[in-house]
N, CA, C and O atoms as a Tinker XYZ file with bonds, in Angstrom:
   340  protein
     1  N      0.813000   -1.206000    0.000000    73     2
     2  CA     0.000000    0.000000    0.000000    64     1     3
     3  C      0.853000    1.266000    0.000000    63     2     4     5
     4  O      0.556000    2.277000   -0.635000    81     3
     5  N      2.033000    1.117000    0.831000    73     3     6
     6  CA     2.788000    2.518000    0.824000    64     5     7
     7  C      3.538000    3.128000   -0.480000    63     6     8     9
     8  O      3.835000    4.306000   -0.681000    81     7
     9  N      3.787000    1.870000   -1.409000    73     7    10
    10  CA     4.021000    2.190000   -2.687000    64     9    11
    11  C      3.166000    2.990000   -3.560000    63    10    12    13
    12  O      3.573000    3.211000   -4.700000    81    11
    13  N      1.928000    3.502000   -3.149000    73    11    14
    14  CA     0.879000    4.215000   -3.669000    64    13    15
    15  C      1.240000    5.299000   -3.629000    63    14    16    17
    16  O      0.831000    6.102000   -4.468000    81    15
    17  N      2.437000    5.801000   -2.287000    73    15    18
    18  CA     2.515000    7.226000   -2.489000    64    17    19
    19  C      3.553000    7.740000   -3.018000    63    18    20    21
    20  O      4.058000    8.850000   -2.852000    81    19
    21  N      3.898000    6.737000   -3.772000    73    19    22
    22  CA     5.311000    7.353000   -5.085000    64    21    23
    23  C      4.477000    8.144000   -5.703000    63    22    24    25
    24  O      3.350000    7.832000   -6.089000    81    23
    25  N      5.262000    9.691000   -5.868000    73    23    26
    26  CA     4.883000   10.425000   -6.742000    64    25    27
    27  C      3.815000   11.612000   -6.019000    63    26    28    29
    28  O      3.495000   12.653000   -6.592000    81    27
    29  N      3.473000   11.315000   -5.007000    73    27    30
    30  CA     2.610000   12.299000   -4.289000    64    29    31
    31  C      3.304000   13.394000   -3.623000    63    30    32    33
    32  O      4.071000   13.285000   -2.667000    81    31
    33  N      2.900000   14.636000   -4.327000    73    31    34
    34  CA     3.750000   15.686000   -3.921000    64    33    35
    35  C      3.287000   16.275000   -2.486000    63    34    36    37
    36  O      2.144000   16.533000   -2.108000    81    35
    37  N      4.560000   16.414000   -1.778000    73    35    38
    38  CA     4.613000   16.755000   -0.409000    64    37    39
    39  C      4.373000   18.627000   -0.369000    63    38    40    41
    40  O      5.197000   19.499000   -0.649000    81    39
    41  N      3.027000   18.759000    0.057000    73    39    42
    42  CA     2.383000   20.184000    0.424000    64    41    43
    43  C      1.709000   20.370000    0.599000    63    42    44    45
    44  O      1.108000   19.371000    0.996000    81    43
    45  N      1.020000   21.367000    0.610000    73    43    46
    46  CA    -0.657000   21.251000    0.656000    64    45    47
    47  C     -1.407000   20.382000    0.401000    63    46    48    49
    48  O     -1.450000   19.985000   -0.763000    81    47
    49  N     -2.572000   19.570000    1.779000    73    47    50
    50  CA    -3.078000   18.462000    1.207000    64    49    51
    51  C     -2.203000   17.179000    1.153000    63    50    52    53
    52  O     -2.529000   16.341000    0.311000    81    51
    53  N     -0.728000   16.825000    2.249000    73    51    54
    54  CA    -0.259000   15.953000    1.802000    64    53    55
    55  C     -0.892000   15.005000    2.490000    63    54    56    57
    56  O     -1.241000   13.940000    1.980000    81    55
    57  N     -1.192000   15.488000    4.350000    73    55    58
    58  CA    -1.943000   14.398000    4.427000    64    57    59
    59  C     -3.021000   13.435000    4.366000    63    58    60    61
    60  O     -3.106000   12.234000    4.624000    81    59
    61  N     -4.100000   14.635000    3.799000    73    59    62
    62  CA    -5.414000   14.040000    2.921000    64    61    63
    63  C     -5.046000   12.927000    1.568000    63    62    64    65
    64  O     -5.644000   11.881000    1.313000    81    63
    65  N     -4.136000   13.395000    0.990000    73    63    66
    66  CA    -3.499000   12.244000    0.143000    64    65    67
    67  C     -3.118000   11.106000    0.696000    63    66    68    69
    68  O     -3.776000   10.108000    0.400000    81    67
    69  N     -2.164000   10.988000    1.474000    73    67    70
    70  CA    -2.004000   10.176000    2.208000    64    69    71
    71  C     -2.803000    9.109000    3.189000    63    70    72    73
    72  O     -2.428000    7.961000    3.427000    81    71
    73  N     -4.139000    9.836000    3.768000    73    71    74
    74  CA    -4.830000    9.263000    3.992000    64    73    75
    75  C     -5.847000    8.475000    3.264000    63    74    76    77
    76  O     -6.220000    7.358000    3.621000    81    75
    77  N     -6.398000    9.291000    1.932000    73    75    78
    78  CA    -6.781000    8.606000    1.209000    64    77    79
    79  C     -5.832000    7.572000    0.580000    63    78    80    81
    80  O     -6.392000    7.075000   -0.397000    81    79
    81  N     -4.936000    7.202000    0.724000    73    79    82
    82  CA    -4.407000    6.142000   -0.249000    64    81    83
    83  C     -3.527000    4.682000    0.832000    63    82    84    85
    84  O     -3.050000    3.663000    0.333000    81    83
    85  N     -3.540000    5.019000    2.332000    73    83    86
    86  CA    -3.177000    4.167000    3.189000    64    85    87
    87  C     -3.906000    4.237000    4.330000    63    86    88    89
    88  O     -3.505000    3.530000    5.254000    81    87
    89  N     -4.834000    4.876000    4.506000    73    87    90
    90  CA    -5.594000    4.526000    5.544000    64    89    91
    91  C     -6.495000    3.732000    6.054000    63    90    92    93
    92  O     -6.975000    3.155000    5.077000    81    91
    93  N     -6.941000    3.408000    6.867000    73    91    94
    94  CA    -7.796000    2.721000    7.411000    64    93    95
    95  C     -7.102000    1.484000    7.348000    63    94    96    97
    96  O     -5.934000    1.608000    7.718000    81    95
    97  N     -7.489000    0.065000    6.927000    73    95    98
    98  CA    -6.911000   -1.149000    6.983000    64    97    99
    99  C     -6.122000   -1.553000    6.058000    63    98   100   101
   100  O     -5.631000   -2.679000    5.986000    81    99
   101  N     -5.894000   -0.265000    4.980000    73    99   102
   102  CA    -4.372000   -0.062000    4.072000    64   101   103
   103  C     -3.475000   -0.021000    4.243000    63   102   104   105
   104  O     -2.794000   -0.730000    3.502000    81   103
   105  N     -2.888000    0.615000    5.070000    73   103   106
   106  CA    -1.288000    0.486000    5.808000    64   105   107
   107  C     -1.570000    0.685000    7.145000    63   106   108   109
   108  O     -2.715000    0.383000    7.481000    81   107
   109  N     -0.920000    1.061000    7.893000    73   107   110
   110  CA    -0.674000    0.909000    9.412000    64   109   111
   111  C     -0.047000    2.461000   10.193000    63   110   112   113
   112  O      0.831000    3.313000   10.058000    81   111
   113  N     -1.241000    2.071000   11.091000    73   111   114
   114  CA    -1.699000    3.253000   11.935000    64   113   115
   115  C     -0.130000    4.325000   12.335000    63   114   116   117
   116  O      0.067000    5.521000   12.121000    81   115
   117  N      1.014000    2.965000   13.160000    73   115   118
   118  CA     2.071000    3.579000   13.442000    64   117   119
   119  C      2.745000    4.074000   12.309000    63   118   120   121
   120  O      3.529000    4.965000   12.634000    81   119
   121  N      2.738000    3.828000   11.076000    73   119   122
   122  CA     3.665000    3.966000   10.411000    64   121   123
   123  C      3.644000    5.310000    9.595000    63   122   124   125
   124  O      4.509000    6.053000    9.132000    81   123
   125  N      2.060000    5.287000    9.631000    73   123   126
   126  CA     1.393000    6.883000    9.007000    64   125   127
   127  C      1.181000    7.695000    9.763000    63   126   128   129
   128  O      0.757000    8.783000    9.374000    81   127
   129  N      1.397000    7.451000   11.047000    73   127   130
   130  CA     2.078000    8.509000   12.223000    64   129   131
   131  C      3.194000    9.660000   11.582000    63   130   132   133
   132  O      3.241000   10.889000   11.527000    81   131
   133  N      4.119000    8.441000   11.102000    73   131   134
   134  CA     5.734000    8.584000   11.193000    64   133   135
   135  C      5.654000    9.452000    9.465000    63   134   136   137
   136  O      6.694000    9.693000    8.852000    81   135
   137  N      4.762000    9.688000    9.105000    73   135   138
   138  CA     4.608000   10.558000    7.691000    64   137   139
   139  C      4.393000   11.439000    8.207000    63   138   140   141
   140  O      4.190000   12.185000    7.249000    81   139
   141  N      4.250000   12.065000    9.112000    73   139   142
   142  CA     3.414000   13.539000    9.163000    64   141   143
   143  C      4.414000   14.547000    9.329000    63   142   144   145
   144  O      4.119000   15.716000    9.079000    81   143
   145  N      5.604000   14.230000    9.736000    73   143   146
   146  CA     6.776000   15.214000    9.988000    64   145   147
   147  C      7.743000   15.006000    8.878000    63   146   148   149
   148  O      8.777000   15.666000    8.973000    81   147
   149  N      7.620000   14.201000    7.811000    73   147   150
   150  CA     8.431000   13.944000    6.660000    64   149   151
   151  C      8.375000   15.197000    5.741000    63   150   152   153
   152  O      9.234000   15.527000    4.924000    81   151
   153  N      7.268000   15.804000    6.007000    73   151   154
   154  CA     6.935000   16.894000    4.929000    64   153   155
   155  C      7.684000   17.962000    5.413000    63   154   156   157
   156  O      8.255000   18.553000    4.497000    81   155
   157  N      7.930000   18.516000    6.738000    73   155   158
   158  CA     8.707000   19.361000    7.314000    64   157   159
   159  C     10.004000   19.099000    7.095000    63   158   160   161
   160  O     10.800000   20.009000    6.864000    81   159
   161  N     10.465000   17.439000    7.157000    73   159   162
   162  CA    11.664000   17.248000    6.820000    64   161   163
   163  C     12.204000   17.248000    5.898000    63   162   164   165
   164  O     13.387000   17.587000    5.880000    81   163
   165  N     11.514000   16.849000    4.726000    73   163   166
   166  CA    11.628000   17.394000    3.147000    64   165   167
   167  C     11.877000   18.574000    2.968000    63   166   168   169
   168  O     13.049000   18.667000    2.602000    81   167
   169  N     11.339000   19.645000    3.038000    73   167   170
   170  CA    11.409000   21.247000    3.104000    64   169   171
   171  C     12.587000   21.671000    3.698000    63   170   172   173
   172  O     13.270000   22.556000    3.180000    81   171
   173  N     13.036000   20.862000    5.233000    73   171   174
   174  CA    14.054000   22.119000    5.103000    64   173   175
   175  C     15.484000   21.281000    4.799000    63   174   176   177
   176  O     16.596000   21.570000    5.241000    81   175
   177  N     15.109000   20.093000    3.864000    73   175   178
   178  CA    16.599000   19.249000    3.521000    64   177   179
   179  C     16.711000   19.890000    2.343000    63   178   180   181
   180  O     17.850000   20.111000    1.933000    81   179
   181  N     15.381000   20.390000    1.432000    73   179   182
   182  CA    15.814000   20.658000    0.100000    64   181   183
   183  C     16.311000   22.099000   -0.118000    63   182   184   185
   184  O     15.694000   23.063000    0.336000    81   183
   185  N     17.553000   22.222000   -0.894000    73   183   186
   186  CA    18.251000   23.672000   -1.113000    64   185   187
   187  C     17.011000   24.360000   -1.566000    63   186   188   189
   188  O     16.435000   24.128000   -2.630000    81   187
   189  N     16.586000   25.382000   -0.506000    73   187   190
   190  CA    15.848000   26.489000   -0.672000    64   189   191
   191  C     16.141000   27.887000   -1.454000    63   190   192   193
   192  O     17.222000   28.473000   -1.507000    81   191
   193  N     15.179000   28.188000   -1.915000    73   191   194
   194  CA    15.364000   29.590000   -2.751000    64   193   195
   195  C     15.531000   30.862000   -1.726000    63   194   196   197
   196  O     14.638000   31.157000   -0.932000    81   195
   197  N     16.564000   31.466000   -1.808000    73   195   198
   198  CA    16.745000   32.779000   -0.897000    64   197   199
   199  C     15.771000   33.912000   -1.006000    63   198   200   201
   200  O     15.255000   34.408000   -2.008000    81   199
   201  N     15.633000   34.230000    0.382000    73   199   202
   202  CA    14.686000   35.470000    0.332000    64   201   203
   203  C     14.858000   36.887000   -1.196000    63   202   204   205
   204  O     15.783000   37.011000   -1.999000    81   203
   205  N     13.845000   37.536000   -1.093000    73   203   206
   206  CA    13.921000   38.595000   -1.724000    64   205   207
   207  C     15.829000   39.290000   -1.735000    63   206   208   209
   208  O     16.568000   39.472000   -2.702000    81   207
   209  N     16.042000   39.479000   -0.496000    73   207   210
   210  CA    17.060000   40.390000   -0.114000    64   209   211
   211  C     18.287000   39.570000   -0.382000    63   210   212   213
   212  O     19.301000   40.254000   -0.247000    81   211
   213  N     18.517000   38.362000   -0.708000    73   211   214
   214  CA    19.494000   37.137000   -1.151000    64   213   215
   215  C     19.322000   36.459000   -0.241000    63   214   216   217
   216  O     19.648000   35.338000   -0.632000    81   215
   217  N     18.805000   36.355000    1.421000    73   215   218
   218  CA    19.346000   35.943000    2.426000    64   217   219
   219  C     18.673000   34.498000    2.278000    63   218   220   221
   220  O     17.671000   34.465000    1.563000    81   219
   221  N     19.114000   33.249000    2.889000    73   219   222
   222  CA    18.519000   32.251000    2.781000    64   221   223
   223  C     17.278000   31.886000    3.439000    63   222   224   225
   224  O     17.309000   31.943000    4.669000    81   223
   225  N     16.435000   31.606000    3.015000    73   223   226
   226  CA    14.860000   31.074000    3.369000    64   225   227
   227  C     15.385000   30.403000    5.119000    63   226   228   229
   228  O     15.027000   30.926000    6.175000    81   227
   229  N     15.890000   29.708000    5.056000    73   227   230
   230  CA    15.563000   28.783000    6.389000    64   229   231
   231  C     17.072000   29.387000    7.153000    63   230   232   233
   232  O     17.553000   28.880000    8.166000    81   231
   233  N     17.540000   30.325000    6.565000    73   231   234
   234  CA    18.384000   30.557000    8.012000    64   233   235
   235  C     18.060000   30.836000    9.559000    63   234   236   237
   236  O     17.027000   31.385000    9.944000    81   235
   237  N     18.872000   30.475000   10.209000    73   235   238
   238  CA    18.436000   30.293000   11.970000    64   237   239
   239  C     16.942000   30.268000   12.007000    63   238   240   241
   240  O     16.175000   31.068000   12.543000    81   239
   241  N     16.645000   28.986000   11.201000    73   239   242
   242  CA    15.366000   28.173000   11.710000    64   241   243
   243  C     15.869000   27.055000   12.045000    63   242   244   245
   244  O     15.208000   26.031000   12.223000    81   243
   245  N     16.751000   27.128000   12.129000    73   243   246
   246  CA    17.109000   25.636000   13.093000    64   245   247
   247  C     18.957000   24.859000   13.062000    63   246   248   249
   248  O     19.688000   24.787000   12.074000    81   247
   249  N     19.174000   24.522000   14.078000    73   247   250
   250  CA    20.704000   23.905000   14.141000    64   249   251
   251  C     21.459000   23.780000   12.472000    63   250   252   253
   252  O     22.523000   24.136000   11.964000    81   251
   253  N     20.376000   23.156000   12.079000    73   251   254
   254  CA    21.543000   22.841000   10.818000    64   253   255
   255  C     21.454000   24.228000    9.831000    63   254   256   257
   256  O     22.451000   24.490000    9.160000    81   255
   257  N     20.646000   24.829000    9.771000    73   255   258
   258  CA    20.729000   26.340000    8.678000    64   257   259
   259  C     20.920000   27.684000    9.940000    63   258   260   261
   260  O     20.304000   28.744000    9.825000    81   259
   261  N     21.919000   27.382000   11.164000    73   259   262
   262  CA    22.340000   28.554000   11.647000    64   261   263
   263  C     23.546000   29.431000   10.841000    63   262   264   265
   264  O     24.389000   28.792000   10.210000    81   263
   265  N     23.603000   30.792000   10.874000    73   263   266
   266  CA    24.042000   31.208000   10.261000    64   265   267
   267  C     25.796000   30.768000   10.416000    63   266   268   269
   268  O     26.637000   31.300000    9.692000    81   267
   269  N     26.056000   30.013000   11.178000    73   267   270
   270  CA    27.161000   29.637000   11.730000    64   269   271
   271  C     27.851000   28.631000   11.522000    63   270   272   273
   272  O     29.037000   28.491000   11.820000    81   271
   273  N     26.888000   27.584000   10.800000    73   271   274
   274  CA    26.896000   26.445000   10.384000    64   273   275
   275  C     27.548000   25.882000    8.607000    63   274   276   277
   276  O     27.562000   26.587000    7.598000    81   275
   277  N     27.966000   24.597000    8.717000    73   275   278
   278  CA    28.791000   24.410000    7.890000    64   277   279
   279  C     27.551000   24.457000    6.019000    63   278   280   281
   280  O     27.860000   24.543000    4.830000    81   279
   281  N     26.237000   24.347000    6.737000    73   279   282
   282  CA    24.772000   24.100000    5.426000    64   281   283
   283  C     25.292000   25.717000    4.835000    63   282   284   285
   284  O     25.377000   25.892000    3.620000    81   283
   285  N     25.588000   26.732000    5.711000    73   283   286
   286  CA    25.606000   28.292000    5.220000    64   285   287
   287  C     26.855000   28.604000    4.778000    63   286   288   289
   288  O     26.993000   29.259000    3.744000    81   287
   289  N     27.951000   28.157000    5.534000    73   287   290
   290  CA    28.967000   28.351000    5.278000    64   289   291
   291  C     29.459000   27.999000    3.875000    63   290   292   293
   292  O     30.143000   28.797000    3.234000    81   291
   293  N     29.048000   26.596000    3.320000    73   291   294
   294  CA    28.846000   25.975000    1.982000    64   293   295
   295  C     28.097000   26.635000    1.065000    63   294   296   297
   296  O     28.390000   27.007000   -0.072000    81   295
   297  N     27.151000   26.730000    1.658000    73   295   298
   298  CA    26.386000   26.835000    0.221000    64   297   299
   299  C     25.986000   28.525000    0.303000    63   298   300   301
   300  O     25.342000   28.977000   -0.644000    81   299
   301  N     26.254000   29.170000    1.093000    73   299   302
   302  CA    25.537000   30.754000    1.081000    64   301   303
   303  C     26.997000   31.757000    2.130000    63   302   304   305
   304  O     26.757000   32.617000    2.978000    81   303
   305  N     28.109000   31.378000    1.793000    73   303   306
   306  CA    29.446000   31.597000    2.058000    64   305   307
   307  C     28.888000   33.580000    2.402000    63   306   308   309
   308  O     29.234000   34.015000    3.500000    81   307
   309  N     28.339000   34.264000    1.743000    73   307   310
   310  CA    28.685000   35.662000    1.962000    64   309   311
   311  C     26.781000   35.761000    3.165000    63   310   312   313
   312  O     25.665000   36.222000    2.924000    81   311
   313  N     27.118000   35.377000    3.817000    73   311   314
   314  CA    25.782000   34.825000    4.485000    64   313   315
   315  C     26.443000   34.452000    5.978000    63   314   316   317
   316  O     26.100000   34.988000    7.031000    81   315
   317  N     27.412000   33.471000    5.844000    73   315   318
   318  CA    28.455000   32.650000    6.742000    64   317   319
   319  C     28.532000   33.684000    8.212000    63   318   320   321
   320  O     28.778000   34.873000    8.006000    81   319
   321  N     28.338000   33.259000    9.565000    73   319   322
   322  CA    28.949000   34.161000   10.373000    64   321   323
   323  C     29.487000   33.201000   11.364000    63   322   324   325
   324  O     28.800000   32.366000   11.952000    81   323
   325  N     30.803000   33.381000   11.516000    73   323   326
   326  CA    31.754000   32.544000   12.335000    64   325   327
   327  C     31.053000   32.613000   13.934000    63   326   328   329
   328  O     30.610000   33.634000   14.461000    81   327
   329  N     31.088000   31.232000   14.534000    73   327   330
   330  CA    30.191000   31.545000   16.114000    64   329   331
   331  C     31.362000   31.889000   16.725000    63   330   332   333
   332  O     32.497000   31.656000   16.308000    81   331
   333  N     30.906000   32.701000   18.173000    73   331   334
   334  CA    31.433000   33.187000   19.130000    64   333   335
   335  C     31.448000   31.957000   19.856000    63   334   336   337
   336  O     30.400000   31.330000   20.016000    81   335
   337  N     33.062000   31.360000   20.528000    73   335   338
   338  CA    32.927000   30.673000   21.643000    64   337   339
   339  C     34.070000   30.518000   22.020000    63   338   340
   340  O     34.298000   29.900000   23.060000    81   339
């Protein structure tokens, strides 16, 4: 059943999709738990488009896109701010 959701785009409506296509005695209760935070995790793994101003979408929203961090330092270098410690 979980092979149904190849191809189902993660956004708006992902988990109405999802439910329609594994729910109830289709797949399993725990496991479609464990979908509901995949969509958050998708979003902020995929290289995001920078704000208006260049700055990056998901900076210091979280450990791995702090501005301090090796995700900024790489990929958005004039962005980069060395931590204090």
């Amino acid at each position: 059943a979980f092979q149904s959701l190849v191809g189902v785009r993660i956004g708006p409506g992902w988990m109405k999709a999802v439910r329609s296509r594994i729910g109830s005695v289709e797949g399993c209760t725990h496991l479609f738990e464990l979908l509901r935070p995949i969509a958050t995790t998708a979003y902020q793994t995929i290289h995001p488009p920078p704000d208006s101003d260049g700055r990056p979408m998901l900076m210091n929203s979280c450990h791995g896109w702090r501005a301090g961090g090796e995700a900024i330092a790489t990929l958005y270098p004039e962005w980069f701010r060395p931590e204090q410690g």
